[in-house]
C-alpha positions in Angstrom: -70.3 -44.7 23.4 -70.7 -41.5 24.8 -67.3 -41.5 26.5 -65.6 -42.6 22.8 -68.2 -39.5 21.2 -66.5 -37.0 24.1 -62.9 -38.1 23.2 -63.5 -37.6 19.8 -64.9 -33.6 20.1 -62.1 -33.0 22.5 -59.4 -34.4 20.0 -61.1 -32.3 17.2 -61.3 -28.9 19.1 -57.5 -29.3 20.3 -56.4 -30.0 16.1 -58.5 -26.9 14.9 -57.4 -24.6 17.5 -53.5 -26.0 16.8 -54.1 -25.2 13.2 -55.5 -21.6 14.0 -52.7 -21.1 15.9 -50.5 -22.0 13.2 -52.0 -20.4 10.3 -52.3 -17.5 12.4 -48.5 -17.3 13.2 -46.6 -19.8 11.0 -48.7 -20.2 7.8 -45.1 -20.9 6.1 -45.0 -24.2 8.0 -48.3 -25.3 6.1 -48.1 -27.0 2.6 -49.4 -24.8 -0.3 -52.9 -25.0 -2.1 -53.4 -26.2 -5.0 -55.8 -25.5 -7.1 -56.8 -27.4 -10.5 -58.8 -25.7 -13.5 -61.5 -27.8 -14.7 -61.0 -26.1 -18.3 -57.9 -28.0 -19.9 -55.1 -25.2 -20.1 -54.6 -23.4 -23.3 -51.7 -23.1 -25.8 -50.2 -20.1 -24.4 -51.1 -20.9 -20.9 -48.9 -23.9 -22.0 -46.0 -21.9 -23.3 -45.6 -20.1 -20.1 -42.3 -21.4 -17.7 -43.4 -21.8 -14.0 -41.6 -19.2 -11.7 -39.0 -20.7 -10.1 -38.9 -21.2 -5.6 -37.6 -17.9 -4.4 -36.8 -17.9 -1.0 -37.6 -14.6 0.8 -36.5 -13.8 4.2 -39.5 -13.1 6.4 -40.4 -9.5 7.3 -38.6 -7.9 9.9 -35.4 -9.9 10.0 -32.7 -8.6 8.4 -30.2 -11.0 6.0 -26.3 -10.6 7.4 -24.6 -7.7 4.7 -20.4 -8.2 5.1 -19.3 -4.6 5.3 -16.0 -2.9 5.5 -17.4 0.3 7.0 -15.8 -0.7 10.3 -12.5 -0.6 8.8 -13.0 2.3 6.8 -14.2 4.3 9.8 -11.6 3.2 12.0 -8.6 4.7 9.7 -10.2 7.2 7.6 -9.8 10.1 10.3 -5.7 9.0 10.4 -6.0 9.6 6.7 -4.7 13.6 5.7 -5.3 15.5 2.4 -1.6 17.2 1.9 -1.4 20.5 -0.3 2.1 21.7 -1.6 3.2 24.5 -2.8 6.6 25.3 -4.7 7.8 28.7 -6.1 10.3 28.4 -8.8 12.1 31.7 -10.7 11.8 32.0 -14.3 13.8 34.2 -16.2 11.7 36.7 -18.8 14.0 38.2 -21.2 13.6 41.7 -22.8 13.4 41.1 -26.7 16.3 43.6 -26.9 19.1 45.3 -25.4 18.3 48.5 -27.1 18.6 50.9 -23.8 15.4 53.6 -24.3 13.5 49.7 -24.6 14.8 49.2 -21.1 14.4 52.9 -19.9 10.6 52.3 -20.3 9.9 48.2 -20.1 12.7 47.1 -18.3 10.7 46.8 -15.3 8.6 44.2 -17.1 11.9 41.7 -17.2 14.0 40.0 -15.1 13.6 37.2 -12.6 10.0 36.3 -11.9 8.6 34.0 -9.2 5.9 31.2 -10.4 4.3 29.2 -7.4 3.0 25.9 -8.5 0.9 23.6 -6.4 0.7 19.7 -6.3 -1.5 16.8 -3.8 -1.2 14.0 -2.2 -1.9 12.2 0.7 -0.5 11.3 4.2 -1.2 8.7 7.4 -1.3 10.4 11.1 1.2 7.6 12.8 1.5 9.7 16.5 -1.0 11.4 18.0 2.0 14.3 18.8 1.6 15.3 15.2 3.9 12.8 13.2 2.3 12.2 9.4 4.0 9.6 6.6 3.8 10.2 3.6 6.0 9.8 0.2 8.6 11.8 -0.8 7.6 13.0 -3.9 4.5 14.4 -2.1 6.4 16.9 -0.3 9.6 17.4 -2.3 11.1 20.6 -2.6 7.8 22.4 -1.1 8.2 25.7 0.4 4.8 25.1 2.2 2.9 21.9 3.3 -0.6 22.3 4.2 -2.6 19.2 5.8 -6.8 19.0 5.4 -8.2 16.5 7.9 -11.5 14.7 7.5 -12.9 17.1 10.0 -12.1 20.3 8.1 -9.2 21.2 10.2 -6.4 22.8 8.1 -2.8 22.4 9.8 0.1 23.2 8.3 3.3 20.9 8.6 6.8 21.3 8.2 9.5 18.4 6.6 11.0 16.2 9.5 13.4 14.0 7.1 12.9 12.1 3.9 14.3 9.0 2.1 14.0 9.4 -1.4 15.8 5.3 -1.6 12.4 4.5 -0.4 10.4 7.3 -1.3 9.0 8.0 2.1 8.6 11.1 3.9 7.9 12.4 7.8 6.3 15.7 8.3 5.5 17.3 11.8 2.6 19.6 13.2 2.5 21.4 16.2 -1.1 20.5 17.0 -1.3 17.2 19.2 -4.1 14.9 20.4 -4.5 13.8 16.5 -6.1 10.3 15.7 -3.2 8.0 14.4 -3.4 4.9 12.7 -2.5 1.5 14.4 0.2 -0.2 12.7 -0.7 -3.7 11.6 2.1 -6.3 13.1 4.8 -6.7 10.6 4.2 -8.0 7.0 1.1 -10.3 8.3 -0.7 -9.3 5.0 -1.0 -12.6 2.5 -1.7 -12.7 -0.7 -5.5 -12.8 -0.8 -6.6 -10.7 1.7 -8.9 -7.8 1.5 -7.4 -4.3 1.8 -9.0 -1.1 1.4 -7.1 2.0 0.5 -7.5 5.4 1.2 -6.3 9.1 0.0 -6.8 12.2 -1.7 -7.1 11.1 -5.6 -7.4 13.9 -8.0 -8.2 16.2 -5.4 -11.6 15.3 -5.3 -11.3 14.6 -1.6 -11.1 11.8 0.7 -12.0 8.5 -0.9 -11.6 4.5 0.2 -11.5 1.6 -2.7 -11.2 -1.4 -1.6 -9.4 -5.1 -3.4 -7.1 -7.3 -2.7 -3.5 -7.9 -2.3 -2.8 -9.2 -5.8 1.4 -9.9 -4.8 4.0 -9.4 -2.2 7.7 -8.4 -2.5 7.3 -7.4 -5.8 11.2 -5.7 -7.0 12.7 -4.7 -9.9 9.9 -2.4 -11.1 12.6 0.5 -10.9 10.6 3.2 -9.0 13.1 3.4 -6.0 16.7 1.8 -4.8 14.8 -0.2 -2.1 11.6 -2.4 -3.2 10.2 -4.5 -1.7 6.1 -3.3 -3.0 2.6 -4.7 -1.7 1.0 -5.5 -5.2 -2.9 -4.5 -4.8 -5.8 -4.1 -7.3 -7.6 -1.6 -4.9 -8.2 1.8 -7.0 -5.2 3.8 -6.7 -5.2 7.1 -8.9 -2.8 10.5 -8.6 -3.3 12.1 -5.3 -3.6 8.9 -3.6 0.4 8.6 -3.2 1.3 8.8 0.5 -2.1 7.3 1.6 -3.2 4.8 3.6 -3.5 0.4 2.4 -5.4 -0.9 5.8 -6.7 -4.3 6.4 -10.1 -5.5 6.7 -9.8 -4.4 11.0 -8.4 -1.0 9.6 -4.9 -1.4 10.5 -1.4 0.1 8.4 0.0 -2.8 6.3 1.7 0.1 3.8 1.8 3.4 2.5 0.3 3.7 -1.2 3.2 4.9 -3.9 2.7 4.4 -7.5 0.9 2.9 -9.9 1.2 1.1 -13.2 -1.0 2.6 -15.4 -0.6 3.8 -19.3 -3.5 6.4 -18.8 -2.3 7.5 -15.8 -5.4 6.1 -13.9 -5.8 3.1 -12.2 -5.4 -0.4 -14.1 -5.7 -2.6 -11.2 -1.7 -2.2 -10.0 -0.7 -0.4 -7.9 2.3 -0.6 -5.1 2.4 0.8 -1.7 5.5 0.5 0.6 5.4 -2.6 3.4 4.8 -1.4 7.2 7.8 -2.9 8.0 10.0 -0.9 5.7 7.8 2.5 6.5 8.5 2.0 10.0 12.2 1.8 10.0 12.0 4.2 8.3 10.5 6.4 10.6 12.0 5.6 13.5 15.1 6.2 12.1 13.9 10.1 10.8 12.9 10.4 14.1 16.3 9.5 15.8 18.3 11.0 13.7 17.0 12.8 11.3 18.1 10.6 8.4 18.5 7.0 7.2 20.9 4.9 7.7 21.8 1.7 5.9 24.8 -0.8 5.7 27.4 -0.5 2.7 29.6 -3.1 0.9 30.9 -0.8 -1.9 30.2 -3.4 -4.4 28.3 -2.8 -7.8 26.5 -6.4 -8.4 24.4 -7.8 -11.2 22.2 -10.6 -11.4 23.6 -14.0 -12.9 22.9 -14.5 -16.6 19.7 -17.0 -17.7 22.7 -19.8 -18.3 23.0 -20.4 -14.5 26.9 -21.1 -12.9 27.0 -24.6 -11.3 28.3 -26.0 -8.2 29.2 -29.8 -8.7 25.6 -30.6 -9.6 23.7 -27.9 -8.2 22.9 -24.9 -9.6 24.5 -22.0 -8.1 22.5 -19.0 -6.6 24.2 -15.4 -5.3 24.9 -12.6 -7.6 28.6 -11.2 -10.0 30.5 -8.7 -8.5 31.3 -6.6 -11.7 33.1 -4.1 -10.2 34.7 -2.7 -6.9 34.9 0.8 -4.4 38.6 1.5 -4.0 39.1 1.0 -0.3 35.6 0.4 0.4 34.2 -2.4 2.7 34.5 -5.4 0.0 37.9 -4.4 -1.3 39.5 -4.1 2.0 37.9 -7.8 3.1 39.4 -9.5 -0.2 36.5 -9.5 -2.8 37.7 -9.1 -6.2 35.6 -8.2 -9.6 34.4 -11.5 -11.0 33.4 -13.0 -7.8 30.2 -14.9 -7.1 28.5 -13.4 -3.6 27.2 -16.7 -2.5 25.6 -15.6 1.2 25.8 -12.7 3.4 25.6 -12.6 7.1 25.0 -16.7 6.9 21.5 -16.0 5.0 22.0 -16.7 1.2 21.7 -14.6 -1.5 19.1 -14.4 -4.3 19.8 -11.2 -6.9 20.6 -8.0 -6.4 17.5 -6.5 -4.9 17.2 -9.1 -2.3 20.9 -8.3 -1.9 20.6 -4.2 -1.1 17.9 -5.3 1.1 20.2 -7.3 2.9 22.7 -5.3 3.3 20.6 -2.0 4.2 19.7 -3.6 7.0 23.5 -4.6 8.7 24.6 -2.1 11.2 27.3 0.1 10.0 30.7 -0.9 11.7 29.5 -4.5 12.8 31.4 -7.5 11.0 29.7 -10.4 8.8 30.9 -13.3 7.3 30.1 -13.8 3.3 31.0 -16.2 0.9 32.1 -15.9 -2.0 33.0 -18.6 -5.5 36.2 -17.4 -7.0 37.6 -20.1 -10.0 35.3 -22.5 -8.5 36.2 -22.4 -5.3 34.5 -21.1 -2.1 35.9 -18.7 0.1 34.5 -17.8 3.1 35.6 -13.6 4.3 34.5 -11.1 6.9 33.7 -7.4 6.1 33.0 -4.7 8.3 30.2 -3.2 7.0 30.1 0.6 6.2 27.9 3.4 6.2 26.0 3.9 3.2 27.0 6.9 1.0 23.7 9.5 0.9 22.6 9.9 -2.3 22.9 13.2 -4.0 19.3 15.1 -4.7 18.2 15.4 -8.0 19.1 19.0 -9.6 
């Protein structure tokens, strides 16, 4: 009896220390107390909803917050404010020819010089000084001043632009700047979060973030060449040349334009694929210029009634008119023809057609196909150089 009495006092002393030990440092793995009025509850004790379980996370652990400020740190400092400036003369005419009016006032007439300012933004792609940007950004500036995240002002001259694309390289003599990695080419998908980064309204360096909302969107008629990242990441005036960066901070594209009634953001905006903006650039860089594969062919997209093939429906684009002695009329193409494939890839409409051509080498020789009277003919072209657009006046 006294050895059953000893077990007994042991087993309770062990179970009251455990549940010290618990209430002391785990009193969450306890059940709660309950407690039960003896007074029956009243009406508006009655009307009262319980609180529902909230479940809070315990002091000094902290919950897991998905942030982008890795990203945003990593390519904001690649990221430049540019200032422009662009002096213009303006005529001011005398409001007579009387001569003693001109004696005395005719120094107040004549040619005077106005100076008129504009923003935008830029991406640091070389750490020798080599900044993207748009074209419209920097066109026709007399001076080009660049404001980096740190407060350094640089000032930058115009490497080369391509107004087909509307991109842009600049050059400044300081080195050792931070550049921007270039994500791999067109990896970005549909869904993916982007942030993107520039200089809107002047207010000064600002990231919004989204999504990409599209890819290859054409035919919105801002440049020759599209080929746009769609995105619903904030994108106002002053953000055009900026940087769209990935979730690790990388280039995917270079922020151009917007689709906006108000002229601020609607949720659509474009920016120019890394791919593009790097051939781009390399090319500037080489050379100085762009340059792109001609046909000398004006084509235009097959009406809604689609041409048929036997029983298929027939894809490519009308040749509606001709370059005398230019690349397509010296292979054989003649006004009316279909433009089936190019180079063995098949073509879609006439965007995905300049695309496909800007991208031959001038002088090498492709094979096309082409319907004529229902028939296919097969030709090779030696492609030429494109033409260089004239500037705007």
């Amino acid at each position: 009896m006294r050895r059953l009495w000893l077990i007994f006092a042991q087993t309770a002393t062990v179970s009251l220390a455990v549940l010290f030990v618990i209430m002391t440092l785990r009193p969450d793995l306890l059940p709660p107390v309950r407690t039960h009025s003896a007074a029956p509850p009243s009406e508006a004790t009655q009307s009262v909803p319980s609180l529902p379980t909230i479940a809070v996370e315990p002091s000094g652990r902290a919950l897991p917050v998905s942030s982008l400020r890795e990203a945003a740190a990593r390519a904001m400092p690649s990221v430049v404010n540019i200032y422009t400036t662009k002096e213009t003369k303006v005529a001011r005419i005398a409001p007579t020819n009387d001569p003693l009016f001109r004696k005395f006032f005719g120094h107040l007439f004549g040619e005077e010089v106005q100076r008129a300012s504009s923003l935008g933004s830029g991406v640091i792609v070389s750490p020798d000084g080599y900044i993207l940007t748009n074209n419209h950004v920097v066109e026709g500036a007399d001076g080009i001043e660049l404001l980096l995240i740190d407060g350094r002002k640089l000032t930058a001259r115009i490497v080369g632009i391509d107004p087909e694309t509307d991109l842009a390289v600049l050059k400044t003599d300081v080195a050792d700047l931070p550049a921007i990695v270039f994500s791999q080419s067109d990896r970005a998908q549909v869904g993916d979060i982007v942030l993107a980064i520039g200089n809107p309204f002047g207010v000064g360096q600002t990231v919004t973030s989204g999504i990409v909302s599209a890819l290859g969107r054409s035919q919105i008629g801002i440049n020759t060449y599209e080929n746009f990242i769609q995105t619903d990441a904030a994108i106002n005036p002053g953000n055009s040349g900026g940087a769209l960066v990935d979730s690790r901070g990388h280039l995917i594209g270079v922020n151009t334009a917007i689709f906006s009634k108000t002229g601020g953001s609607l949720g659509i905006g474009f920016a120019i694929p890394v791919s593009v903006a790097r051939d781009v650039l390399d090319s500037i860089i080489k050379t100085g210029t762009v340059t792109r594969g001609w046909i000398g062919i004006e084509p235009q997209d097959l009406p809604l009634n689609p041409a048929k093939e036997g029983d298929q429906v027939l894809q490519g684009v009308l040749v509606t008119n001709i370059m005398p002695s230019g690349p397509a009329a010296l292979a054989g193409i003649r006004r009316g023809d279909i433009l089936v494939t190019l180079a063995d890839k098949p073509v879609a409409n006439t965007n995905g057609l300049l695309n496909m051509v800007a991208m031959l080498k001038p002088g090498s020789e492709v094979r096309l196909t082409v319907m004529r009277q229902r028939q296919r003919l097969d030709l090779d072209l030696v492609v030429g150089r494109r033409p260089t657009p004239n500037p705007p006046q």
